[in-house]
C-alpha positions as CSV (number, residue, x, y, z in Angstrom):
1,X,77.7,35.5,-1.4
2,X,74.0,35.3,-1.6
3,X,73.8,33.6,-4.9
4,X,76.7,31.3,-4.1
5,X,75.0,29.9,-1.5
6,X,71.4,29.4,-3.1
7,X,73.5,27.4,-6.0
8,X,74.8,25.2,-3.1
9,X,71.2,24.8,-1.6
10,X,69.8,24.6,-4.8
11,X,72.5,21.5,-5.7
12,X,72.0,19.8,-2.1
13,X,68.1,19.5,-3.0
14,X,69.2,17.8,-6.0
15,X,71.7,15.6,-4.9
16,X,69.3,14.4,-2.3
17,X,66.5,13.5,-4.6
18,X,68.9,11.5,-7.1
19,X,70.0,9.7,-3.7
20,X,66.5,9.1,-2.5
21,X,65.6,7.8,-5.7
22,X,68.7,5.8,-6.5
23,X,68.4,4.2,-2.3
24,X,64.5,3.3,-3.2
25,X,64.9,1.4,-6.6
26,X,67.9,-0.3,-5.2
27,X,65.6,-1.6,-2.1
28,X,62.6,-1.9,-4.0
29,X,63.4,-2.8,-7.4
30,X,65.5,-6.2,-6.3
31,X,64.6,-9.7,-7.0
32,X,64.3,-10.3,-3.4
33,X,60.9,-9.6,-2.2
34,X,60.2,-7.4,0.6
35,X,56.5,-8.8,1.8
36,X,58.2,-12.2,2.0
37,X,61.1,-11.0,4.4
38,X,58.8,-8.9,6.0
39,X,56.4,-12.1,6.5
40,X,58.7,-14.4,8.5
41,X,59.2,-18.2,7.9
42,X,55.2,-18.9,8.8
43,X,54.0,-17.2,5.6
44,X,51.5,-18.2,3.4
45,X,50.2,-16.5,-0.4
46,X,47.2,-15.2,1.0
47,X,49.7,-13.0,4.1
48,X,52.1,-12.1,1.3
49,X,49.0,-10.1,-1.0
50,X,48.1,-8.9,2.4
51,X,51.7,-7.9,3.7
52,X,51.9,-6.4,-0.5
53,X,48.6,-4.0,-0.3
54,X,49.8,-2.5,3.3
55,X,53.2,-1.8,2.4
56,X,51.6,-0.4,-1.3
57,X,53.8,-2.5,-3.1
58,X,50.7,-3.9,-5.5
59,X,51.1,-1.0,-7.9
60,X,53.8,0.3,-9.8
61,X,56.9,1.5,-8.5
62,X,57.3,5.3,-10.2
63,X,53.7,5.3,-8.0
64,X,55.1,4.0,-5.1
65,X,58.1,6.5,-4.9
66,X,55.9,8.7,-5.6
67,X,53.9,8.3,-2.4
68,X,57.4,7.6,-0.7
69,X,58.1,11.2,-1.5
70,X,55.3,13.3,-0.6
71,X,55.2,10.9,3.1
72,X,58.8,12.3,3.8
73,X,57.1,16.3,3.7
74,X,53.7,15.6,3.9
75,X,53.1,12.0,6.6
76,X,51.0,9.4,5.0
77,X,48.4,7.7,5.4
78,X,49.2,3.5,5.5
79,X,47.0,0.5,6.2
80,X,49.1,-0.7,9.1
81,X,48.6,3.4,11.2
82,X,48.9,7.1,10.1
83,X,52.6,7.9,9.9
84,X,53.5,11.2,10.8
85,X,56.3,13.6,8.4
86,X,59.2,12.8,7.7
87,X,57.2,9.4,7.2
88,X,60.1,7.0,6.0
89,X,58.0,3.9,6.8
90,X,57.1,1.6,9.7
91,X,60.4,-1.1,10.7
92,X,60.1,-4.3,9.3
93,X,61.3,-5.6,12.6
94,X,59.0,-4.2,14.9
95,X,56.3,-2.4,13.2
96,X,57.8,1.1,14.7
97,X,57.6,4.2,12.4
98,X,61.1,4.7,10.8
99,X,61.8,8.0,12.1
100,X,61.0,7.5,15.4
101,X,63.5,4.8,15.6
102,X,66.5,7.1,13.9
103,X,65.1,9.7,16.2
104,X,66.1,8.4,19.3
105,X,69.2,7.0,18.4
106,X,70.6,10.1,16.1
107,X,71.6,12.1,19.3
108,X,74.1,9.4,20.4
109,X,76.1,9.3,16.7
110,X,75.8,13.2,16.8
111,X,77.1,13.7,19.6
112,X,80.0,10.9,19.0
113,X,80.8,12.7,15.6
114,X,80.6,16.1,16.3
115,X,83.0,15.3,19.6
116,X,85.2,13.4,17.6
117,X,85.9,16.1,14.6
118,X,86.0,18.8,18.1
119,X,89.4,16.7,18.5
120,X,90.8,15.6,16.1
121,X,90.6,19.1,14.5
122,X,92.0,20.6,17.1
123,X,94.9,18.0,18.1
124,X,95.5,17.6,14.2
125,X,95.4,21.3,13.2
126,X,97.3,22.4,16.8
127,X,100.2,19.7,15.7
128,X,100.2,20.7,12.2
129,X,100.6,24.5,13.2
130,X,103.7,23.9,15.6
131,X,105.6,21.3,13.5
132,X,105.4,23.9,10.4
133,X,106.4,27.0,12.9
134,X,109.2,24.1,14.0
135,X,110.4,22.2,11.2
136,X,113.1,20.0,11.3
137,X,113.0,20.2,15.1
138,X,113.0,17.4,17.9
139,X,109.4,18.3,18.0
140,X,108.7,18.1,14.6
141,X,110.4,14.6,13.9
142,X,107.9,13.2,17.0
143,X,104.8,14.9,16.0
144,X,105.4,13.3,12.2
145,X,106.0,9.6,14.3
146,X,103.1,9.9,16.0
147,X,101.1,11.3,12.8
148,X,102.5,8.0,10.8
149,X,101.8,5.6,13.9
150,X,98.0,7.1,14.3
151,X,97.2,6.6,10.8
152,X,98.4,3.0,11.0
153,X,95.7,2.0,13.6
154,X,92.6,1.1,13.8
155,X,89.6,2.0,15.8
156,X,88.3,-2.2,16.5
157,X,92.3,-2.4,17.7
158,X,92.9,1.3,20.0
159,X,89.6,0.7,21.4
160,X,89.2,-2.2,23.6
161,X,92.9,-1.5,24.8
162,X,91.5,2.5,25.7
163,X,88.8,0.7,27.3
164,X,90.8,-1.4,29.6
165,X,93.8,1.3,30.3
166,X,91.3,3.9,30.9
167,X,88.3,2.7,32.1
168,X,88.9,-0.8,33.7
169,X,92.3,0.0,34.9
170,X,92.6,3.5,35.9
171,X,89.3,4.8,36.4
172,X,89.7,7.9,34.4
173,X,87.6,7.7,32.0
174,X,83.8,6.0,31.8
175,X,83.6,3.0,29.4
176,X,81.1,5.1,27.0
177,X,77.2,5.0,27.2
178,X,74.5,6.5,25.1
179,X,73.6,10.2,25.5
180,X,70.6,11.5,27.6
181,X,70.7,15.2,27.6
182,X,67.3,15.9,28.4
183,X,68.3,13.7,32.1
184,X,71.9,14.0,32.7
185,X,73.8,16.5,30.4
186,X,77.1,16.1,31.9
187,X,77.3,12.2,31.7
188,X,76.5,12.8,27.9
189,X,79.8,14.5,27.6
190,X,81.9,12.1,30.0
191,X,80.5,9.4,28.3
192,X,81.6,10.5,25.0
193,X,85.4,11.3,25.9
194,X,86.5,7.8,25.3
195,X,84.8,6.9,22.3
196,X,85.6,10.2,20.8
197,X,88.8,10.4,21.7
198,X,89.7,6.8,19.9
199,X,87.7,7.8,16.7
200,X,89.9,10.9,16.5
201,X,93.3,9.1,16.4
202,X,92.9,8.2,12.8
203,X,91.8,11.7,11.6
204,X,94.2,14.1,13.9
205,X,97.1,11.7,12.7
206,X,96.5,12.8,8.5
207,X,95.0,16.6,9.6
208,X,98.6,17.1,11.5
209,X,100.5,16.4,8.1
210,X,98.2,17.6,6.0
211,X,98.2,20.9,7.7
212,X,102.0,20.7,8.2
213,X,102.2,20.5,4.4
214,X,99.7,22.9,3.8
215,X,101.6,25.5,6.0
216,X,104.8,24.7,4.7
217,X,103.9,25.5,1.4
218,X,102.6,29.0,2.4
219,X,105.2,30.3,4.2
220,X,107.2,30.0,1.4
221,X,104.6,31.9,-0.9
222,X,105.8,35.3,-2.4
223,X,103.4,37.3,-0.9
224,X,104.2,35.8,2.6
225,X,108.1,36.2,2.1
226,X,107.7,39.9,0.8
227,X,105.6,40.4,4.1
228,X,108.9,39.3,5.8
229,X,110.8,40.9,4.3
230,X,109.0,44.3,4.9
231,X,109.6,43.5,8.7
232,X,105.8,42.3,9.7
233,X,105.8,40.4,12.8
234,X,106.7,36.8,11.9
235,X,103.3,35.5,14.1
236,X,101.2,38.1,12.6
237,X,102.1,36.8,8.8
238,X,102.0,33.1,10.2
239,X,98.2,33.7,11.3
240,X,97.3,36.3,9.1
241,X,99.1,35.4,5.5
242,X,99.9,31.7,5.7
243,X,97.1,30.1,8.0
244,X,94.4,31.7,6.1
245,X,95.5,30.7,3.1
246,X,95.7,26.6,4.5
247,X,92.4,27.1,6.1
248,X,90.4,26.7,2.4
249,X,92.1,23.6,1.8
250,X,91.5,22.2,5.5
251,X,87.9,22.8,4.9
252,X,88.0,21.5,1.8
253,X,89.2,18.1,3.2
254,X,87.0,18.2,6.6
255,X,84.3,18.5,4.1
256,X,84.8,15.2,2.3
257,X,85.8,13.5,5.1
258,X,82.6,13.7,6.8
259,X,81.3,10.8,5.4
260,X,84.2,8.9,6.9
261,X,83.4,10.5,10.3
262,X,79.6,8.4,10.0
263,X,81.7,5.3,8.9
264,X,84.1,5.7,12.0
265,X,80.9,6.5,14.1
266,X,79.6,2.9,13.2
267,X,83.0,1.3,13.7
268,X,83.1,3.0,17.2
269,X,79.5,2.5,18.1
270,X,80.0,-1.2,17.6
271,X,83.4,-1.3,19.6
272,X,82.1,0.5,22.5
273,X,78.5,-0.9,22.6
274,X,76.4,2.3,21.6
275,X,73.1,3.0,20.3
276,X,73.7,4.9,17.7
277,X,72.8,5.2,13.7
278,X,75.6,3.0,12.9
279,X,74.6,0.6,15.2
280,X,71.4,0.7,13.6
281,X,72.0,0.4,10.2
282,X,74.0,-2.2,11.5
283,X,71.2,-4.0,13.1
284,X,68.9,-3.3,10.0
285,X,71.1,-5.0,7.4
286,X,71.1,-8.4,9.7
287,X,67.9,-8.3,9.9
288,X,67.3,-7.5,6.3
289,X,65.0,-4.6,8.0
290,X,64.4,-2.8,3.9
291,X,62.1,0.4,5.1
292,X,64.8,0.8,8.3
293,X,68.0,0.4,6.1
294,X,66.9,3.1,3.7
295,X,66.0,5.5,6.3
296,X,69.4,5.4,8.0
297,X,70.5,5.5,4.6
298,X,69.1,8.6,3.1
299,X,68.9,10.2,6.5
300,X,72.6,9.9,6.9
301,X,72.9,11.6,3.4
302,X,71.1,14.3,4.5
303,X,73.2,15.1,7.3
304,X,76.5,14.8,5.2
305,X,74.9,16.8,2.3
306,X,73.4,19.3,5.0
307,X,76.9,20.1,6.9
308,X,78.9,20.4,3.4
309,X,76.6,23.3,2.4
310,X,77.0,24.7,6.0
311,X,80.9,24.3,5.5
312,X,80.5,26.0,1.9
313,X,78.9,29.0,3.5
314,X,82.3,28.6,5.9
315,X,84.3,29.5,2.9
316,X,82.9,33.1,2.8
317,X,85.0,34.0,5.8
318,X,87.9,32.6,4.7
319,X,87.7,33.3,0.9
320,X,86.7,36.9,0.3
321,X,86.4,36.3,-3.5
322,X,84.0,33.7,-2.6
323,X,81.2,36.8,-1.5
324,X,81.2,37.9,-5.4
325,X,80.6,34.8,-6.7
């Protein structure tokens, strides 16, 4: 198990260093120049060498990744202030270090997204469960509607109609703010409900079929029907046989559907008016903000990268042959 999970850690550092340098040439290496969008309209050569030796974009670019690099782990050193580790640069915008910005606005989409998958895992995988225990039941044939209908919304569309049915209208739920837990921990949470609860919809709707299939196909495995047929308690061999043999491939898929948790976060950031990341990066594309898009950028693959290793390690509770690997 050990060894397993160093190779994941070990392919994690790489994938993020191909990303990092990938995200920097991209921004960097493009015709459009970033001293002249960082300048303004009022710009003149003499402010565009200057804006070029702060931002260290006067010498070559292996050099400036370079530098780029050992900021993220070690802070550096930039004419415009000192900027503290992970140093991803000061904003464009408003001169602010990078990471202070993503800093204060990462708790929000965290707390969005780790709400959200709370949900929808549990609605999806709850419904799933039941409808394979039940199938071809009254129950089954609604929860497989309601799977289809889920999957055929969208968040911009659910969510200004949750918004007025239960937050304008009925007064159950709050509209959705950003999080403060260090203040108020409890409004955190009551004023994620909403927002999570409509970025679920479109994930428990395909986790309820997927798990229904996945179920389905167990029970009918050999080694679940010979447990059967030895007289084993028919919920025993469901949860001991048959779910733990769909949980890999559950994983498997909440694992690669992580980064389309960050893109619904954005979606549902925007709809309900948050301050999130995706409402950043958001913010840092219209304002052509270079330094501020690629730190939401290759912050956000860190996270993604970081819980797919921790949902690797997940596999060694499921999987025992997984430990001798």
């Amino acid at each position: 198990m050990l060894r397993f999970l160093v190779r994941r850690v070990l392919g994690a550092i790489v994938i993020l260093i191909l990303i990092s340098a990938v995200t920097y040439f991209l921004f960097f290496a493009l015709p459009a120049d970033p001293a002249l969008l960082s300048c303004g309209k009022n710009c003149n050569p003499q402010t565009v060498a200057l804006i070029h030796h702060n931002l260290g974009l006067d010498q070559p670019i292996p050099v400036q990744y370079w530098h780029y690099m050992v900021g993220l782990f070690a802070g550096r050193d930039m004419p415009i202030g000192h900027c503290n580790a992970p140093c991803f640069g000061f904003s464009f915008a408003n001169q602010q270090p990078v990471w202070d910005i993503i800093k204060d606005r990462y708790p929000t989409t965290l707390t969005l997204a780790v709400m959200g998958a709370a949900i929808f895992l549990t609605i999806g995988v709850g419904l799933g469960l039941i409808s394979a225990a039940r199938q071809g039941s009254l129950f089954d044939k609604i929860a497989s509607g309601i799977s289809l209908t889920g999957q055929s919304v969208q968040i911009y569309f659910i969510g200004p109609l949750a918004i007025y049915l239960f937050a304008d209208n009925l007064g159950w739920l709050d509209r959705g703010h950003d999080v403060d837990w260090a203040h108020n921990p409890v409004g955190s949470i009551t004023g994620m409900i909403l927002p999570a609860l409509v970025m679920s919809v479109i994930f428990w709707s395909n986790y309820s079929r997927q798990t229904r299939s996945l179920m389905v196909e167990q029970l009918s495995e050999e080694h679940v029907r010979t447990a059967r047929a030895k007289g084993m308690n028919w919920r025993y061999v469901f949860f001991r046989y048959a779910l733990r043999g769909a949980m890999g491939p559950i994983i498997t898929i909440f694992g690669i559907d992580l980064g389309s948790v960050f893109g619904g976060a954005i979606i549902t950031e925007t709809t309900f008016g948050l301050h999130g990341i995706g409402n950043l990066a958001v913010a840092a594309v219209l304002q052509t903000d270079l330094p501020l898009e690629m730190g939401v950028m290759l912050f956000s693959a860190a996270s993604i990268v970081l819980f797919n290793v921790l949902i690797d390690a997940s596999y060694a509770f499921i999987d025992p042959r997984i430990r001798l690997a």
